[in-house]
PADO-829946 format. One line per field, with one value per residue: residue number from 1; residue in three letters; x, y, z of N, C-alpha, C in turn. Coordinates in steps of 0.05 Angstrom, whole numbers. Each point is the difference from the previous one (the first is absolute). Layout:
# residues N
resi <- [NUM ...] .
resn <- [ALA ...] .
n.u <- [X ...] .
n.v <- [Y ...] .
n.w <- [Z ...] .
ca.u <- [X ...] .
ca.v <- [Y ...] .
ca.w <- [Z ...] .
c.u <- [X ...] .
c.v <- [Y ...] .
c.w <- [Z ...] .
//
This chain:
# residues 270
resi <- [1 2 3 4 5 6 7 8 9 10 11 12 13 14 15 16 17 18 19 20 21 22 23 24 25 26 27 28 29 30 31 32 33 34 35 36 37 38 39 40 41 42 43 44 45 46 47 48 49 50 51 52 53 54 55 56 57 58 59 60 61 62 63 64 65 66 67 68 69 70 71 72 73 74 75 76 77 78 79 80 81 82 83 84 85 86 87 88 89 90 91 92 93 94 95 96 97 98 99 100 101 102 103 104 105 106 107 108 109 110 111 112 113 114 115 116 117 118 119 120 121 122 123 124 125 126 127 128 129 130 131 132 133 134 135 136 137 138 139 140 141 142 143 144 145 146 147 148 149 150 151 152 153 154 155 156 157 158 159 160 161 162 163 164 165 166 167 168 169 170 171 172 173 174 175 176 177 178 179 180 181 182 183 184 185 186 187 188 189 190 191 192 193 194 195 196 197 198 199 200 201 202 203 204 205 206 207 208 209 210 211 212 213 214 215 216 217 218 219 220 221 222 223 224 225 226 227 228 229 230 231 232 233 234 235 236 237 238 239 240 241 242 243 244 245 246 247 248 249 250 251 252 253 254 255 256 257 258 259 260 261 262 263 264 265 266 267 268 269 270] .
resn <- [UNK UNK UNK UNK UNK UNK UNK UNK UNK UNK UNK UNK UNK UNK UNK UNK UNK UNK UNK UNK UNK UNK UNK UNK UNK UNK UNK UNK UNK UNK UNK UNK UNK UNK UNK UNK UNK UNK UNK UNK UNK UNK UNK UNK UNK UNK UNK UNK UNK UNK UNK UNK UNK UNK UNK UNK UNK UNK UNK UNK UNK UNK UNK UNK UNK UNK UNK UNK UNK UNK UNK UNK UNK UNK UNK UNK UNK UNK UNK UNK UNK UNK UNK UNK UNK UNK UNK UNK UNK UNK UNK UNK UNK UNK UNK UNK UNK UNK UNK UNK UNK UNK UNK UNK UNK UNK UNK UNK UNK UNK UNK UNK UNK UNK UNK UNK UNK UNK UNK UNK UNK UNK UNK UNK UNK UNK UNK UNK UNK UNK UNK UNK UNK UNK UNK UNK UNK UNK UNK UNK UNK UNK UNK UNK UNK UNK UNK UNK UNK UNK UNK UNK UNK UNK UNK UNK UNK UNK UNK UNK UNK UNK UNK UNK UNK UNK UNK UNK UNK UNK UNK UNK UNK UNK UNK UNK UNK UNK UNK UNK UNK UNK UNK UNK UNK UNK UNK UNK UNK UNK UNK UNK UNK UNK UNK UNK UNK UNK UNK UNK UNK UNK UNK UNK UNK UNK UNK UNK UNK UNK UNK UNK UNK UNK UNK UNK UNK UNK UNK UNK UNK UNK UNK UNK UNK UNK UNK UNK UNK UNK UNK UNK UNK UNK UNK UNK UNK UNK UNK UNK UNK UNK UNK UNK UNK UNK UNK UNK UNK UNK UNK UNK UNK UNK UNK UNK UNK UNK UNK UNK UNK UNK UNK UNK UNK UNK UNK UNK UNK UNK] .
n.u <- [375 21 0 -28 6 26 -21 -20 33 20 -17 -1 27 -2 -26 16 25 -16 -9 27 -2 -30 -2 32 -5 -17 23 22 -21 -7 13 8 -29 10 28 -13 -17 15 26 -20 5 -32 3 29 -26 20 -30 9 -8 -27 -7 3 -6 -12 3 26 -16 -4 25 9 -16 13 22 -4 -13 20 23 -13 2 19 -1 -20 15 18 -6 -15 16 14 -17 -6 26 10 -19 -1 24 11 -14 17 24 -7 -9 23 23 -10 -3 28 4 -10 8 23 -9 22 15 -18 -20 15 18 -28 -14 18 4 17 -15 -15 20 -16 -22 29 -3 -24 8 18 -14 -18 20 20 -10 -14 27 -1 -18 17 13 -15 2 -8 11 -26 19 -2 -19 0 5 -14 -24 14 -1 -22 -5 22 -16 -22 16 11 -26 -16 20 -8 -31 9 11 17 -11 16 16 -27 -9 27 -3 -19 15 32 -11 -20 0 9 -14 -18 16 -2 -20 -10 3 -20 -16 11 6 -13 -3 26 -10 -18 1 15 -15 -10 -24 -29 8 -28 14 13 -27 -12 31 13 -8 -9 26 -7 -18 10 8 -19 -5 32 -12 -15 11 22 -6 -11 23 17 -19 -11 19 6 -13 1 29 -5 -9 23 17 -15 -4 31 10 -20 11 15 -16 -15 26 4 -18 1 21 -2 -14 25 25 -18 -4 26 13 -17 9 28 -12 -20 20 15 -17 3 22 -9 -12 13] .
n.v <- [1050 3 29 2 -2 17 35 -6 1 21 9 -17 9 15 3 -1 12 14 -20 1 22 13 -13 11 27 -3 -6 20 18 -9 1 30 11 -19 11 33 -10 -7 25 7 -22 -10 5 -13 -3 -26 -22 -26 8 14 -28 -4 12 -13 16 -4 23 13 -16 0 35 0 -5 31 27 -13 -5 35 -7 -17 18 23 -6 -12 32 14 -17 7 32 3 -18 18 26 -22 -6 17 8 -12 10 20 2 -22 13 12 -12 -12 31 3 -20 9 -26 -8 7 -19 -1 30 0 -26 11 16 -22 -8 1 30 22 15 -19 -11 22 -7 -19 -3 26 -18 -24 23 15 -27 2 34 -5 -26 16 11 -28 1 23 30 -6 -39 0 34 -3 -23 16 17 -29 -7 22 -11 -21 5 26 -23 -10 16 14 -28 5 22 -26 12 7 5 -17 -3 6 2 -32 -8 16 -13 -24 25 1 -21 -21 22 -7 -25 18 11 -20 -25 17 3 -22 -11 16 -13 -22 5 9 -26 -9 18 -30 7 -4 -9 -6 21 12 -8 -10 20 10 -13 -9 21 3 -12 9 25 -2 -11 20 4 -13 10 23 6 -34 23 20 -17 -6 21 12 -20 3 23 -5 -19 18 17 -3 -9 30 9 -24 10 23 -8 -5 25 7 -26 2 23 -9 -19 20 25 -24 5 29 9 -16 14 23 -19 -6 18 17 -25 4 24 -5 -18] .
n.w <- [-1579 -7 6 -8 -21 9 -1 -19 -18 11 -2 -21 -8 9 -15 -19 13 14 -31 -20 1 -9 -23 -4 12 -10 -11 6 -3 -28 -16 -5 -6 -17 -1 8 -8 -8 8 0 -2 4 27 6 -1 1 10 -12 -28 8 7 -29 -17 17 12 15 0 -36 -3 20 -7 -16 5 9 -19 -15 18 -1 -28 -6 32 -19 -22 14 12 -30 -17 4 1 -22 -1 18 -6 -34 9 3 -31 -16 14 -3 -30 9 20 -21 -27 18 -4 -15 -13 12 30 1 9 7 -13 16 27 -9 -8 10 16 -24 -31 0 -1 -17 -18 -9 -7 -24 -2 -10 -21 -14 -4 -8 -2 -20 2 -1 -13 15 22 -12 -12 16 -2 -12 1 -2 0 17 15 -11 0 27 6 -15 5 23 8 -12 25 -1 6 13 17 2 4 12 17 -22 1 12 -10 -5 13 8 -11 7 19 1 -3 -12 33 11 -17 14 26 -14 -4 20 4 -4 10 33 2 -2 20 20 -20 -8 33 9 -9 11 2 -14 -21 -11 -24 11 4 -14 2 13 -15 -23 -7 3 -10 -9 18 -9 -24 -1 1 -16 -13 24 2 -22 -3 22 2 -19 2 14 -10 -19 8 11 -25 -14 7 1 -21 0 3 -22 -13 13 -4 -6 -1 22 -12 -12 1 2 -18 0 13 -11 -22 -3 -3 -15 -15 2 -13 -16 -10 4 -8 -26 -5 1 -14 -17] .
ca.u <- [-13 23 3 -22 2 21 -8 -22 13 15 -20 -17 18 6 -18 7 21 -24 -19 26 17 -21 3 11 2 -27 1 9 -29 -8 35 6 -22 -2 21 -7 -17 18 3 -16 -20 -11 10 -11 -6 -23 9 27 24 -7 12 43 3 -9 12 0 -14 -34 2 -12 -21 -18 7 -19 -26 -10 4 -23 -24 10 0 -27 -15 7 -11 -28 -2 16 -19 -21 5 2 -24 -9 8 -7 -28 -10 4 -18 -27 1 -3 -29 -17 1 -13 -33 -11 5 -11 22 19 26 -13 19 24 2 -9 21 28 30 -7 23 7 -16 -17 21 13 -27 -10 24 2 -35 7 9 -24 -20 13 19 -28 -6 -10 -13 -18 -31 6 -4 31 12 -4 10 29 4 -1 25 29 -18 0 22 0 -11 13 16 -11 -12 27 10 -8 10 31 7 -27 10 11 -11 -6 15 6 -24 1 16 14 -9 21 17 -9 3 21 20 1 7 34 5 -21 11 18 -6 8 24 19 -16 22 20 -4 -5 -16 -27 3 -17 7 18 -14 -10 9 11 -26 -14 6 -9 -34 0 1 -28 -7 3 -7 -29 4 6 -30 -30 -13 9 -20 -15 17 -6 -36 -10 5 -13 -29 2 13 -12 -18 25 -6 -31 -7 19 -16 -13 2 3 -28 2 29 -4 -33 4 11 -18 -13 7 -13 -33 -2 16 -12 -23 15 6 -32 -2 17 -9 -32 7] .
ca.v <- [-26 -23 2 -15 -28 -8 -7 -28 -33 -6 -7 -23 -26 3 -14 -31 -11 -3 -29 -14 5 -8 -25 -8 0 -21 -32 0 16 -30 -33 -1 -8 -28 -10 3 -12 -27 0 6 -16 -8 -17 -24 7 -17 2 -13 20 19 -5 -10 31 12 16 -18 5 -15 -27 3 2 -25 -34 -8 -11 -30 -16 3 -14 -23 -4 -9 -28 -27 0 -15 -23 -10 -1 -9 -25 -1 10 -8 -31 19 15 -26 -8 21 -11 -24 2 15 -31 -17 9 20 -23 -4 13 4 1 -30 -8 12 -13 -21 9 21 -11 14 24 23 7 18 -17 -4 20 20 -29 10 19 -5 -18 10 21 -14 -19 16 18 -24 -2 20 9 15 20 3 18 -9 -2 23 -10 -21 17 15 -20 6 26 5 -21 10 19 -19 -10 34 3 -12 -1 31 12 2 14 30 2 1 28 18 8 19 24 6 -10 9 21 -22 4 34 3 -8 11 32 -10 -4 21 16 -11 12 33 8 -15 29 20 -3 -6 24 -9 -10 -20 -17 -32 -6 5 -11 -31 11 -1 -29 -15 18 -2 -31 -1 -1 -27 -19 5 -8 -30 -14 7 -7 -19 -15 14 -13 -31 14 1 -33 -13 14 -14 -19 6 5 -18 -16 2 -12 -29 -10 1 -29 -19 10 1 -30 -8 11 -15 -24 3 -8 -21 -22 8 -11 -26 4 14 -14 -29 6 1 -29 -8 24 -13 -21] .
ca.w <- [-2 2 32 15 1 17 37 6 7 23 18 3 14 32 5 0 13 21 14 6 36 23 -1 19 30 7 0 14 25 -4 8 33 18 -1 20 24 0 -4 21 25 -4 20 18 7 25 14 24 10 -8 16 33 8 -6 27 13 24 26 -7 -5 27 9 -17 12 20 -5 -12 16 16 -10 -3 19 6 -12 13 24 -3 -1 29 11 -22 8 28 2 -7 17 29 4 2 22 17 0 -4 24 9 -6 14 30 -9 24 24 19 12 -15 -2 -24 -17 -11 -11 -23 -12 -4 9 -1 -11 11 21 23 32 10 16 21 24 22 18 15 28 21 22 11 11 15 2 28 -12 -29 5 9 -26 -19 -16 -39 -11 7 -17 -13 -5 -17 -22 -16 -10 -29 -18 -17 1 -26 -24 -6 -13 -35 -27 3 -29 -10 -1 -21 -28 23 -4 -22 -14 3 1 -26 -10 -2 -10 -22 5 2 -14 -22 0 5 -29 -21 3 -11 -28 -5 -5 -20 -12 6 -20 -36 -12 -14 14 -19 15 -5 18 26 3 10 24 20 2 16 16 -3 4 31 16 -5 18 31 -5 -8 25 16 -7 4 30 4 -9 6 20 -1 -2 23 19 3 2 24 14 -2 21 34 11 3 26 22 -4 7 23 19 -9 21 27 12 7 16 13 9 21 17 15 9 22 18 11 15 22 8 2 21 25 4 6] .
c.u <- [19 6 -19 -1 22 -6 -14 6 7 -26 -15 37 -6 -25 0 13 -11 -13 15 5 -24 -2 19 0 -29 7 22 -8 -12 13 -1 -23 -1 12 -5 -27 10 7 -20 -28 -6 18 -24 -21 -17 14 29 22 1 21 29 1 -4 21 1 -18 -22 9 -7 -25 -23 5 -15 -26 0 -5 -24 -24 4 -4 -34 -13 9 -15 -27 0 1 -22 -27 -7 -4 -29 -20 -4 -16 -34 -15 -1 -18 -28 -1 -10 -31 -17 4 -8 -25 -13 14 -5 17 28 28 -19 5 17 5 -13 15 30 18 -15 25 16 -21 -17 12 7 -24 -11 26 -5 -30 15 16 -13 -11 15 14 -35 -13 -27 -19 -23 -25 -2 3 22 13 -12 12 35 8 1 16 25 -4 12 29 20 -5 14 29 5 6 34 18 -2 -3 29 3 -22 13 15 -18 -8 21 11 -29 0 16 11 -5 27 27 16 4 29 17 -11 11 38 15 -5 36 36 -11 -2 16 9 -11 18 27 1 -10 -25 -23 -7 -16 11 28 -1 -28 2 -5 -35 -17 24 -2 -22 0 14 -27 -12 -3 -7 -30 0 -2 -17 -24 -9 7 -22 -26 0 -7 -27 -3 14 -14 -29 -3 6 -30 -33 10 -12 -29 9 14 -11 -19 10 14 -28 -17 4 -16 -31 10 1 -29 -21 13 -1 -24 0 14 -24 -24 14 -5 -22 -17 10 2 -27 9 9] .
c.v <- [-23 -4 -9 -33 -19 0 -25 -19 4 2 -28 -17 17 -11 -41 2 12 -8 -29 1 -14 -34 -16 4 -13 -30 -1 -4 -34 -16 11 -6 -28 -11 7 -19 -36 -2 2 -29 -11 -15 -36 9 -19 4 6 18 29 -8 2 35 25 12 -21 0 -11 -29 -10 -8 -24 -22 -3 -13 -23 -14 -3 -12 -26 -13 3 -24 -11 4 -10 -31 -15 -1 -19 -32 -6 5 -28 -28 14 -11 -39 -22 7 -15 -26 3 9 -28 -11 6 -2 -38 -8 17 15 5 -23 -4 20 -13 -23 16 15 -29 23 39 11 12 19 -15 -12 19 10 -28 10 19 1 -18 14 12 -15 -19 17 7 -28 5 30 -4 0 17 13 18 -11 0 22 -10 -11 20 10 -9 -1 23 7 -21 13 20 -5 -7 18 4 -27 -7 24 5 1 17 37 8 8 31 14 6 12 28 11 11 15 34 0 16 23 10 -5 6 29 2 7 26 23 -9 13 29 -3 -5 24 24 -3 -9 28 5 2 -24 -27 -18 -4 12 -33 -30 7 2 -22 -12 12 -13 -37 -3 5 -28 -19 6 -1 -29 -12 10 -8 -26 -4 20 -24 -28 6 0 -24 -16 12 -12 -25 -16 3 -29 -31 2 -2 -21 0 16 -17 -27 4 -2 -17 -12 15 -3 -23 -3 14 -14 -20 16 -4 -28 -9 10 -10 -24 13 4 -21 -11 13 -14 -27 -3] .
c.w <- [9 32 18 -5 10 33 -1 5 20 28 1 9 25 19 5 18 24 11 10 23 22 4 12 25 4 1 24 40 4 29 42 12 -1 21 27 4 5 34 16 -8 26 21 8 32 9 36 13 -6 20 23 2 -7 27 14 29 20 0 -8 32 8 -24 9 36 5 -13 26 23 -8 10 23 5 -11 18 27 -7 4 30 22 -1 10 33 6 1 19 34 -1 4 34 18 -3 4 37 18 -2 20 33 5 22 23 21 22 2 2 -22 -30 -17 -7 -28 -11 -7 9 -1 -15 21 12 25 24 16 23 22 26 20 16 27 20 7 14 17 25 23 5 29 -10 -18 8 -3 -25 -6 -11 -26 -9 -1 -31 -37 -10 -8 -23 -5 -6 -28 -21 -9 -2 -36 -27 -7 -15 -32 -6 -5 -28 -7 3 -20 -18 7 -13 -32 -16 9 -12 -41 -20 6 -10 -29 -20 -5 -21 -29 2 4 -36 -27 3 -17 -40 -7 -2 -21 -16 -5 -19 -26 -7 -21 5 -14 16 6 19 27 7 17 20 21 -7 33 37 4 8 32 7 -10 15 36 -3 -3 27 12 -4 13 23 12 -9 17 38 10 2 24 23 4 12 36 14 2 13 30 5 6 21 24 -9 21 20 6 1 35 21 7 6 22 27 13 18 34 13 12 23 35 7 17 29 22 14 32 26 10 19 35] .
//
């Protein structure tokens, strides 16, 4: 009896000093998952922080695409303003044609004018000045036309000049972009490789700041592809108005022809 009641005790202390033991290595198991947890707390991942954290290539390729944006806003604007003054000169030059009979009654209703409407009176005045001993003769109005047509694409190349830029960076910018994440994704294997970790929280900077190069290549693309479309329109509804006011001009220049050519008639009779 004495003996069973000595195993009971010595089994309920060994039982205590079991749970002693579990308790401590549980508060212990505690403390380190705290501390690995402490160390591994969320990274700062804002923009800015991403950009200075960037690997040089993708610091680069991000400071490109900014610059590529920076260069489509100012080409919109820039455009936007020139398009707008262009579209007003144009319709101002058509009003003042639309009633003259001739073209010395042009060039009192135009004044000084724009640069295009001088350009397009100049080149009606040399032809008809070069096809002086001729103008009866039906190849000058074609003649006159054709000074006309090379104006106009004169014209067309002067108001898209800047307009390629938005072109390339709406193609471009999106691969761009591409690049400087898959740059970046590969830089983060390596750090992987050497930390010896899958550990999210120290795989995860490495590719957000990865992932923020395509970004910024959608950012510079999306509105120089959008901004593109709207100047192209814009552009094109411009050159209506300026063949407008080539074909304005060149019924002018016909009628004085005719009038040239009944004179003469007149005067054959005579």
């Amino acid at each position: 009896m004495k003996n069973m009641m000595r195993s009971a005790f010595l089994g309920m202390l060994s039982l205590a000093a079991f749970v002693s033991r579990s308790w401590a290595l549980s508060a212990t198991s505690s403390q380190t998952l705290d501390a690995a947890i402490a160390g591994t707390k969320p990274h700062d991942l804002s923009v800015w922080t991403m950009f200075l954290n960037a690997d040089i290539v993708v610091k680069v390729v991000m400071a490109g695409l900014l610059l590529a944006s920076i260069g489509t806003w100012t080409v919109f604007v820039a455009k936007t303003i020139e398009l707008k003054r262009a579209r007003k000169r144009a319709i101002e030059a058509i009003a003042r044609l639309s009633e003259a009979r001739g073209l010395s009654e042009a060039r009192l209703a135009l004044g000084h004018g724009d640069r295009l409407t001088t350009v397009l009176l100049s080149e009606a005045t040399r032809e008809l000045r070069l096809s002086s001993d001729i103008l009866a003769g039906p190849g000058v109005k074609e003649r006159v036309a054709s000074c006309f047509a090379e104006v106009e694409r004169a014209e067309a190349l002067s108001i898209k000049r800047g307009t390629g830029l938005l072109a390339s960076v709406g193609s471009t910018g999106p691969f761009v972009g591409l690049f400087g994440t898959v740059w970046g994704i590969m830089n983060s294997f390596i750090g992987i490789s050497k930390a010896q970790t899958t550990n999210l929280a120290v795989v995860a900077p490495g590719i957000a700041e990865a992932l923020l190069a395509t970004a910024i290549g959608l950012f510079a693309a999306i509105p120089a592809v959008l901004i593109y479309n709207h100047l192209a329109r814009q552009t094109g509804a411009y050159l209506e108005l300026v063949s407008n006011v080539s074909g304005e001009l060149l019924r002018i220049v016909s009628r004085d022809l005719d009038r040239g050519h009944h004179a003469s008639k007149i005067q054959a009779a005579e």
